[in-house]
C-alpha positions, 0 to 999 in steps of 0.5 A: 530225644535220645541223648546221641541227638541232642548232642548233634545239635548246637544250643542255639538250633533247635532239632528237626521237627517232624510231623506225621500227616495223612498220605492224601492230604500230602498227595493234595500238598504235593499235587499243589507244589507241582502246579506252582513250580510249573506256573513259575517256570513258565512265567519266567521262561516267557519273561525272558522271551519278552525282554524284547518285542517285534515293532508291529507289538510293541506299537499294539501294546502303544494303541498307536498307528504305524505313522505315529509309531514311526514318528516315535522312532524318528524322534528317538523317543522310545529307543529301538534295535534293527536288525535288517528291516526288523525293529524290535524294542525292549519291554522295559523301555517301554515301560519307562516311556509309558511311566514318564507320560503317565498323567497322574490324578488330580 
């Protein structure tokens, strides 16, 4: 390394590396890069889509009636949000009502 260079660079970080690779594998890398950074932009662009969800899903993910759901509601079981007559109830709420009723093993 000329001597330009390694004065650049403190004693403690060590120079860049570089590596030559052949242009289709870094084509196949590059290819592969894409596809994740478009799998988590659309896990997080539907994440924050479903914070919170419509009474009829919510109610589905439950495996409950419409009379049951309305009875959790009237108890204040599973706290919700209304607006006009939609109700709509957060992702993690439920999670936390399914996590304090879950029956663990024997």
């Amino acid at each position: 390394m000329p001597k330009s260079l390694r004065n650049s660079y403190s004693n403690n970080t060590p120079p860049p590396l570089m590596l030559l690779i052949p242009q289709e594998e870094w084509q196949s890398l590059h290819e592969k890069l894409d596809r994740l950074t478009d799998m988590v932009e659309k896990t997080q662009k539907g994440s924050s889509n479903c914070d919170w969800l419509e009474s009829e899903e919510a109610r589905k993910l439950l495996g409950i009636s419409p009379k049951t759901w309305q009875n959790y509601r009237d108890q204040r079981l599973i706290p919700f949000s209304q607006i006009g007559r939609k109700i709509y109830v957060n992702r993690a709420d439920l999670d936390t009502f399914l996590r304090s009723h879950r029956i663990g093993k024997k």
